[in-house]
PAZAPA-4460 file (N, C-alpha, C; in steps of 0.05 Angstrom, whole numbers, plus 32768, in hexadecimal, padded with zeros to 4 digits):
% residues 199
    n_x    n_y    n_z   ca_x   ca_y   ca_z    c_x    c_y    c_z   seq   type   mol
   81A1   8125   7F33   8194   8112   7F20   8196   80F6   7F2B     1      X     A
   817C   80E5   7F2A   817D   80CC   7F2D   818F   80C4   7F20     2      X     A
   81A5   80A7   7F32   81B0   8092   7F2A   81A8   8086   7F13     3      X     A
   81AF   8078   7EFA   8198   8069   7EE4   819C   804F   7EE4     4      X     A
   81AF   8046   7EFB   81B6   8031   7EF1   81A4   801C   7F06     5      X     A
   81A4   7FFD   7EF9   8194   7FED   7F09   8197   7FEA   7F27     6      X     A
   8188   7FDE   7F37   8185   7FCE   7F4C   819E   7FC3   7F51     7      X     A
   819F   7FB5   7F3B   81B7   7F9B   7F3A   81D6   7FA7   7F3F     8      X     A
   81D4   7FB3   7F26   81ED   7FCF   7F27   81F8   7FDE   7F3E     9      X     A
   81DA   7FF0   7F46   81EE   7FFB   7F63   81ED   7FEB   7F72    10      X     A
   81EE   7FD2   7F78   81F5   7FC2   7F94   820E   7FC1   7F8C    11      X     A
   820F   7FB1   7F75   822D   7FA9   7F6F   8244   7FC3   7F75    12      X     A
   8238   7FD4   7F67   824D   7FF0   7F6D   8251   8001   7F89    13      X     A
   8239   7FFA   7F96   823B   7FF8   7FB9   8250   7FFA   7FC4    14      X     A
   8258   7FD5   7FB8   826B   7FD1   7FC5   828D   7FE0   7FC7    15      X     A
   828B   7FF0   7FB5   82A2   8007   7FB1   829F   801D   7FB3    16      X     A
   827D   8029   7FB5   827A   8044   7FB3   8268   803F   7FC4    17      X     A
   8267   8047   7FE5   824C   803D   7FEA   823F   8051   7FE5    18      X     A
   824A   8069   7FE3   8231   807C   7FDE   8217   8086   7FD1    19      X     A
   821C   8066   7FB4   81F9   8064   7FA5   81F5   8051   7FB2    20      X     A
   81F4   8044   7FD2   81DF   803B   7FD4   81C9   8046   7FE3    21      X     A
   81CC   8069   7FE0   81B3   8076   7FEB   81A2   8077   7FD4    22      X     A
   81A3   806B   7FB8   8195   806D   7FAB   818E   8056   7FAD    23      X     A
   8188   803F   7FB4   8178   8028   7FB6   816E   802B   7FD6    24      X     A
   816A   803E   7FE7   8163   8044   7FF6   814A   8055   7FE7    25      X     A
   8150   8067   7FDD   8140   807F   7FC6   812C   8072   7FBF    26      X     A
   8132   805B   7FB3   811E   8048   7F9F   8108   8037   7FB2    27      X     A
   811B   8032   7FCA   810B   8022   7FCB   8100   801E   7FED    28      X     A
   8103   802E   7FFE   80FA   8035   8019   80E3   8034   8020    29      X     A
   80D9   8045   8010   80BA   8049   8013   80AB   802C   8017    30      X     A
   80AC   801F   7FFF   809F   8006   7FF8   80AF   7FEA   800D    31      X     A
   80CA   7FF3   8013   80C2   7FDF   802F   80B6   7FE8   804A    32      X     A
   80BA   7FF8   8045   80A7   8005   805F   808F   8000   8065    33      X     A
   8086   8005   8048   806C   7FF1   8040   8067   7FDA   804C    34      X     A
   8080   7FCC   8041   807D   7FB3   8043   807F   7F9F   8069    35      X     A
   808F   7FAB   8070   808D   7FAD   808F   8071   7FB5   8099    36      X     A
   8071   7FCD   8096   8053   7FD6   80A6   803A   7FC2   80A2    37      X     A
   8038   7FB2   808F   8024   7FA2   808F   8024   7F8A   8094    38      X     A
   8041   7F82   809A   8041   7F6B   80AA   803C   7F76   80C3    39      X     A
   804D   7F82   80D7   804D   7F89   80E6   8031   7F92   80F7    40      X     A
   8031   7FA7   80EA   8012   7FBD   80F7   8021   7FD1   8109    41      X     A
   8037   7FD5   8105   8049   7FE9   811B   8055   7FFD   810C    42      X     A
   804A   801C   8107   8064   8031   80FC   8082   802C   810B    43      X     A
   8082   8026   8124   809B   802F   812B   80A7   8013   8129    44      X     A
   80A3   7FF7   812B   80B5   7FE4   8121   80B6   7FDE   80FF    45      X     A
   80A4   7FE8   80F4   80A8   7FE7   80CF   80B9   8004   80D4    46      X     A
   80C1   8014   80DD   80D9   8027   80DB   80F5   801C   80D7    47      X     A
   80F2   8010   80F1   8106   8008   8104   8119   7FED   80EF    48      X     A
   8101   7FDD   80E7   8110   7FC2   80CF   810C   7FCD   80C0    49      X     A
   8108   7FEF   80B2   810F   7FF0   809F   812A   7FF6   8099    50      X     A
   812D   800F   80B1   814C   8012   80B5   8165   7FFF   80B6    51      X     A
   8150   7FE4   80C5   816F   7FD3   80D1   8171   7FC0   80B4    52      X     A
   8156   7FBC   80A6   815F   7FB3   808E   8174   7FC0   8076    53      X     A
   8176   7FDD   8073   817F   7FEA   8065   819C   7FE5   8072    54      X     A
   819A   7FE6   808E   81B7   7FEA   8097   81C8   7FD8   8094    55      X     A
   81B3   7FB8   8096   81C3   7FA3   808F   81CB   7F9F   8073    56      X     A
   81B4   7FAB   805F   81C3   7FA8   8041   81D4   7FB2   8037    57      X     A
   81DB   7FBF   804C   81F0   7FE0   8043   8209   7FCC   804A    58      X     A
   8209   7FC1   8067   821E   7FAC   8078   8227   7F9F   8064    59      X     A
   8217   7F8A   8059   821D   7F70   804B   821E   7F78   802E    60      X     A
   8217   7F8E   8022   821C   7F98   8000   8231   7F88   7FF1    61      X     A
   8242   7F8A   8002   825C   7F73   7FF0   8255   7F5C   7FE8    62      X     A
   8247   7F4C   7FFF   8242   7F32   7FF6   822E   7F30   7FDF    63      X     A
   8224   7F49   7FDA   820A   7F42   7FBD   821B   7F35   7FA7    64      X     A
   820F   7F28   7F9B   8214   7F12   7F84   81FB   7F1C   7F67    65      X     A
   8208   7F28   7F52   81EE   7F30   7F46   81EE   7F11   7F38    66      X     A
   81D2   7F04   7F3B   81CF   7EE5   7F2C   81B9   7EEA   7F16    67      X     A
   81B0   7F08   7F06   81A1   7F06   7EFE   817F   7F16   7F08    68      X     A
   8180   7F16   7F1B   8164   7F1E   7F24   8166   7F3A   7F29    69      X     A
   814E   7F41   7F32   814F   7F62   7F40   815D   7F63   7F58    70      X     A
   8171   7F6E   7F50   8176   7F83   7F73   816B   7F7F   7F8D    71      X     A
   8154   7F89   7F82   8142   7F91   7F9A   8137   7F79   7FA8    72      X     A
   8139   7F60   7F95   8130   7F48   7FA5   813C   7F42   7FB8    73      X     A
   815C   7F49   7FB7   8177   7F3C   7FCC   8168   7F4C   7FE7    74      X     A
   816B   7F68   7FE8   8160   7F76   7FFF   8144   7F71   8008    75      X     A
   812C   7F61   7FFC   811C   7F65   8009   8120   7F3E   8019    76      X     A
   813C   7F39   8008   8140   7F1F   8021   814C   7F26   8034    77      X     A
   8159   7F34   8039   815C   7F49   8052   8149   7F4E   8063    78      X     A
   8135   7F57   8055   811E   7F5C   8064   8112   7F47   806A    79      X     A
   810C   7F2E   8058   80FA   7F1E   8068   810A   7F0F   8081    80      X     A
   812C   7F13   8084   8134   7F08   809B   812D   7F16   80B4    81      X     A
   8134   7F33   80B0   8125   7F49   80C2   810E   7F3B   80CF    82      X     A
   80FB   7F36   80C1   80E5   7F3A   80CA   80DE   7F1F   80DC    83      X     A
   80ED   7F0B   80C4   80EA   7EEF   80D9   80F7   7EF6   80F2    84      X     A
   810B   7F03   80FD   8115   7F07   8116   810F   7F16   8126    85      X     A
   80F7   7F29   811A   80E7   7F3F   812E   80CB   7F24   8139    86      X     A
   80C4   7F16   812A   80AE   7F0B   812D   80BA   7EF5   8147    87      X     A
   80CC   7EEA   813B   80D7   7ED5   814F   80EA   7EDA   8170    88      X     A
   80F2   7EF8   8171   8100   7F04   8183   80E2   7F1D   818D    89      X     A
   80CF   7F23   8182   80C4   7F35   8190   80C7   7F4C   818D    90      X     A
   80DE   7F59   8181   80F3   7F6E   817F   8109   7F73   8166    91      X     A
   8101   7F8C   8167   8115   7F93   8148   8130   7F98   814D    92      X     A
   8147   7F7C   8142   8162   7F88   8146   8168   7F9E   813C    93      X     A
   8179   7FA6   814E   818E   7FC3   8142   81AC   7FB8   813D    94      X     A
   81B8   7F9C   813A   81D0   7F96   813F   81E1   7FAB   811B    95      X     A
   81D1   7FAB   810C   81E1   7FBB   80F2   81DE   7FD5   80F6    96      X     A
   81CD   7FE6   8103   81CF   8001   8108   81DF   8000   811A    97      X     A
   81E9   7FF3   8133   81F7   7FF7   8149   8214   7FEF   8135    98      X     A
   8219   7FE5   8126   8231   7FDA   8117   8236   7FFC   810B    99      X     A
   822B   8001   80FC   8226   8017   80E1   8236   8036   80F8   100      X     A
   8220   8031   8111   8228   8050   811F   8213   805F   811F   101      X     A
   81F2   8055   8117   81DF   8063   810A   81D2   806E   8128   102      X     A
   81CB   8080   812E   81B7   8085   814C   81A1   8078   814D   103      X     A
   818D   8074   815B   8177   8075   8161   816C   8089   8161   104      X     A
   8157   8084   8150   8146   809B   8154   8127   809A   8159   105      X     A
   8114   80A4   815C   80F4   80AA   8167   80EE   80B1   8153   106      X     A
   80D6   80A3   8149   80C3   80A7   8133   80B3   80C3   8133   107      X     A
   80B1   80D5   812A   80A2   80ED   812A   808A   80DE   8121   108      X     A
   8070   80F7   8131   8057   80F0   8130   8044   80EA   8110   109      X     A
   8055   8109   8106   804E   8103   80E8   8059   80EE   80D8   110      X     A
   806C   80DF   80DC   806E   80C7   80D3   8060   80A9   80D9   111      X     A
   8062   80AC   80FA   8051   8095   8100   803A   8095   80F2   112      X     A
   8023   80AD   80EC   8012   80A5   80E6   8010   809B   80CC   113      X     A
   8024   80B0   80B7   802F   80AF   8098   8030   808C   8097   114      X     A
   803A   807F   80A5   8040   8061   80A0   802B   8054   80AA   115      X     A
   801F   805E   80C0   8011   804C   80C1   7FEF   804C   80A8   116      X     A
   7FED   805E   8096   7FDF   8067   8089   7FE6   8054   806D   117      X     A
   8001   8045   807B   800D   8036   805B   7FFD   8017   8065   118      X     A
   7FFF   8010   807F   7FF1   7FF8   8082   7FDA   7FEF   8074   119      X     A
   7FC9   8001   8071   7FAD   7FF8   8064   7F9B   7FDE   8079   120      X     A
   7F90   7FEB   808D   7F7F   7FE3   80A0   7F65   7FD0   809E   121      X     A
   7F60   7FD4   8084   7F42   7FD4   8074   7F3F   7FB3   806C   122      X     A
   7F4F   7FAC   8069   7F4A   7F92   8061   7F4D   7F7E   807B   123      X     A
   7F58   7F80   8087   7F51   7F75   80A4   7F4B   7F80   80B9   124      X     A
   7F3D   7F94   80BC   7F2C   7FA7   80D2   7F1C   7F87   80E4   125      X     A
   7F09   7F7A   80D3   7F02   7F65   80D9   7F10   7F4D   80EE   126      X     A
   7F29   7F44   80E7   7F3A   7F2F   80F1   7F48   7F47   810E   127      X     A
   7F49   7F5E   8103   7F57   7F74   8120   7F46   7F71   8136   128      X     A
   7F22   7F79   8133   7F18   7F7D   813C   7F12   7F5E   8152   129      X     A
   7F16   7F41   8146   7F1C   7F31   8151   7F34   7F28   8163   130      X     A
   7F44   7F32   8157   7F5B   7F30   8166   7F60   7F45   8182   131      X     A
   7F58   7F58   8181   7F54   7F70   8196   7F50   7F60   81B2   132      X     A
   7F41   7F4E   81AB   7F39   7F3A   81C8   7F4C   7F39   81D6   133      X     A
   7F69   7F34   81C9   7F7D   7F23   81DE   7F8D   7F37   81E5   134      X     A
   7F86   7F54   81DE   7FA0   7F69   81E9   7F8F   7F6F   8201   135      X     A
   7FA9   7F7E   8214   7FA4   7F8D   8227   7F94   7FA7   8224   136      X     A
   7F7F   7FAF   823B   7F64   7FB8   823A   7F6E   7FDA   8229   137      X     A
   7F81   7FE4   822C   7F87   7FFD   8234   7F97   8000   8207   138      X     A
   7FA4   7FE6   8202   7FB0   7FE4   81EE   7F94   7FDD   81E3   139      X     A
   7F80   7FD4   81E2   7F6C   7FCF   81CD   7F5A   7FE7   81D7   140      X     A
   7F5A   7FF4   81E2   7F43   800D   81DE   7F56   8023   81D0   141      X     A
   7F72   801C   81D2   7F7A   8038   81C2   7F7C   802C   819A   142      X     A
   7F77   8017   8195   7F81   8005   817A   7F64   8007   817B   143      X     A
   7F44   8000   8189   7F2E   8006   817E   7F30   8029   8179   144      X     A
   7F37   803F   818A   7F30   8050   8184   7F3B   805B   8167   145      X     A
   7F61   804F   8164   7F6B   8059   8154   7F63   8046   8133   146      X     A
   7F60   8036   813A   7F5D   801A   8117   7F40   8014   811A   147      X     A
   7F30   8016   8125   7F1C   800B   811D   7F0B   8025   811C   148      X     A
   7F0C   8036   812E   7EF7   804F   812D   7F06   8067   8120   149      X     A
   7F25   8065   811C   7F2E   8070   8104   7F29   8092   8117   150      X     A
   7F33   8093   812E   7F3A   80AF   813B   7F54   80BB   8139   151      X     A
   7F4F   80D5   8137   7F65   80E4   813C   7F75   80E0   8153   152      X     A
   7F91   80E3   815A   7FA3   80DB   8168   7F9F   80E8   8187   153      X     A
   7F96   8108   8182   7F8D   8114   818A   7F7C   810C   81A0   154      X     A
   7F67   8100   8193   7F46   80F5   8193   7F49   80E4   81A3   155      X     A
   7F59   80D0   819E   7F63   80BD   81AC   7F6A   80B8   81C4   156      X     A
   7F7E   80CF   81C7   7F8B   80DB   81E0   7F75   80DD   81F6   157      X     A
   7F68   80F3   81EB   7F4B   8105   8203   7F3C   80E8   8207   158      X     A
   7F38   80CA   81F8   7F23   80BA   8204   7F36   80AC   8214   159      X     A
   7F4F   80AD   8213   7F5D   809D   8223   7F66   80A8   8240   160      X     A
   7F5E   80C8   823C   7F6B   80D4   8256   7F7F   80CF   8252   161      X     A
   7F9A   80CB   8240   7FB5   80CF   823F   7FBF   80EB   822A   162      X     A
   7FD5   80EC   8229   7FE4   80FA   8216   7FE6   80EE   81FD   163      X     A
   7FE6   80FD   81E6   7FEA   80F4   81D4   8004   80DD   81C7   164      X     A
   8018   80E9   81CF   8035   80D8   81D7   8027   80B9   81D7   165      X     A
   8018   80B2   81F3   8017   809B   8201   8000   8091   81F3   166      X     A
   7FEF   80A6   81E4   7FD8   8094   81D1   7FE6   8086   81BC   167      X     A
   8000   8092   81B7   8011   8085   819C   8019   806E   81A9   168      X     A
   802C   8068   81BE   8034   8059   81CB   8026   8040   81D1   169      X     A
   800D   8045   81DB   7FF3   802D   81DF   7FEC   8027   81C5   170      X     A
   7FEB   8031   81B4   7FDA   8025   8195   7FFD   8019   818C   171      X     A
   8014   8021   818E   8024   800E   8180   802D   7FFB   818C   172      X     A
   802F   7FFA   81AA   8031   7FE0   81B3   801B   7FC8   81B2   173      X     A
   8001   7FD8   81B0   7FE7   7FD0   819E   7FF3   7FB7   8185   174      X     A
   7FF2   7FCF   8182   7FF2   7FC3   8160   800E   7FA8   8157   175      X     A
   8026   7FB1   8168   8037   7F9C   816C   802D   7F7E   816F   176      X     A
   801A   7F7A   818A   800D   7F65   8198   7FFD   7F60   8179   177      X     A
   7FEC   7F75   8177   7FDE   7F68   815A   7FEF   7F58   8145   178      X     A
   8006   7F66   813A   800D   7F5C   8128   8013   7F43   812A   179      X     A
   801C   7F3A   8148   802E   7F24   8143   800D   7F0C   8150   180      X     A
   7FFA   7F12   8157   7FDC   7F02   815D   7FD4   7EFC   813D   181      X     A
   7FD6   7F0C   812D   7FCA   7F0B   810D   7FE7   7EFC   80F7   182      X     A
   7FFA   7EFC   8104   8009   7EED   80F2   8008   7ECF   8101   183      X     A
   8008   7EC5   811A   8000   7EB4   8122   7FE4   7EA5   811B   184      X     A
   7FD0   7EB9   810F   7FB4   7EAC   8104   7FB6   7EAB   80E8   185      X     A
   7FCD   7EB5   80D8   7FCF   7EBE   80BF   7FB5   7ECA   80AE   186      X     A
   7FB3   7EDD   80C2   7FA5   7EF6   80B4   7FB1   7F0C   80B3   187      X     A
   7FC4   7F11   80A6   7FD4   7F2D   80A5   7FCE   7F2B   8087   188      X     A
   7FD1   7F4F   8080   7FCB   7F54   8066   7FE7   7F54   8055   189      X     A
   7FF4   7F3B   8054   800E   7F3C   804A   800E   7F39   802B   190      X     A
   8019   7F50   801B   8021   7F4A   8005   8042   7F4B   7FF6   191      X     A
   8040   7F43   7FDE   805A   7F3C   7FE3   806B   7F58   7FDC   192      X     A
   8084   7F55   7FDA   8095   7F69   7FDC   808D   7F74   7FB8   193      X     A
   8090   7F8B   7FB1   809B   7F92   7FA2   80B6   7F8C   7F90   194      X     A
   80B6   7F7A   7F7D   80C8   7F7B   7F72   80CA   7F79   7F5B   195      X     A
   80CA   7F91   7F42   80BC   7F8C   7F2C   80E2   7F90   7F1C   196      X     A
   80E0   7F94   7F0A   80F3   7F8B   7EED   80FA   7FA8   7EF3   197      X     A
   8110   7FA9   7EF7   811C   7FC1   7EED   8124   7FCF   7ED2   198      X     A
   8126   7FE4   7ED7   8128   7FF6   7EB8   8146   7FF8   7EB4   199      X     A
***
């Protein structure tokens, strides 16, 4: 049975039990995932800060201060530090999973695509299709074949003459270069985090 208690609550109780804070993980993963992947435009770095975000909130749990607000706002300031430091370093720290003991792990296929299906492509297909100019020849024919002509991974692969593996590989390092060309033009489809009133 679900936890009932707030946002606010299990942080605080975290800090003695950490074991409900897999339920503010429960609650609320998905939707940063979300929330990464559409800054970003990368399954495997909106994975990656999702993890190191969780890992850092898990780290620092003690220091939460309930002042009143939701929970979930503290952690998604977590996240927006994450993210300022992927954008400004290039690269998603691991320094709280390497703290924690957590492995590394490789995104399975069915997930990469599962997330990247959370981005929502559609509203800037337009500003992508502009931006495509400045990637490398080999990373914009696999991001036209995969975001703009909307192919199978598969599909992808056979026009690329590669393996499927390396069609993933070219469209996310793709899409990396994108994200960080479209947050530099501020055209990314950024909305804000989720953070509604708890029950």
């Amino acid at each position: 049975m679900a936890d009932q208690r707030s946002d606010s609550e299990l942080l605080t109780a975290s800090a003695t039990e950490p074991g409900v804070f897999t339920e503010l993980y429960r609650r609320h993963a998905e939707d940063l995932l979300r929330y990464f992947a559409r800054r970003t435009l990368d399954p495997e770095t909106a994975a990656e800060l999702t993890a190191e975000t969780f890992a850092q909130a898990f780290a620092s749990r003690t220091s939460y201060r309930d002042t009143g607000a939701n929970g979930v706002a503290w952690i998604y300031g977590v996240a927006r530090h994450q993210l300022g430091r992927f954008f400004r370093a290039g690269r998603v720290d691991r320094a709280a999973r390497r703290r924690l003991g957590m492995p590394e792990r490789d995104l399975p296929p069915a997930d990469y695509e599962r997330i990247e299906d959370l981005i929502d492509f559609a509203p800037i297909r337009g500003a992508i299709a502009e931006a495509l100019q400045s990637l490398r020849d080999d990373h914009r024919d696999a991001l036209r074949y995969r975001v703009i002509e909307q192919l199978s991974y598969p599909e992808v692969a056979r026009r690329l003459s590669c393996t499927e593996d390396n069609a993933r590989q070219r469209v996310s390092r793709g899409l990396r270069r994108l994200g960080v060309v479209l947050q530099e033009r501020g055209l990314q489809p950024a909305t804000e985090p989720m953070t509604e009133k708890e029950t």
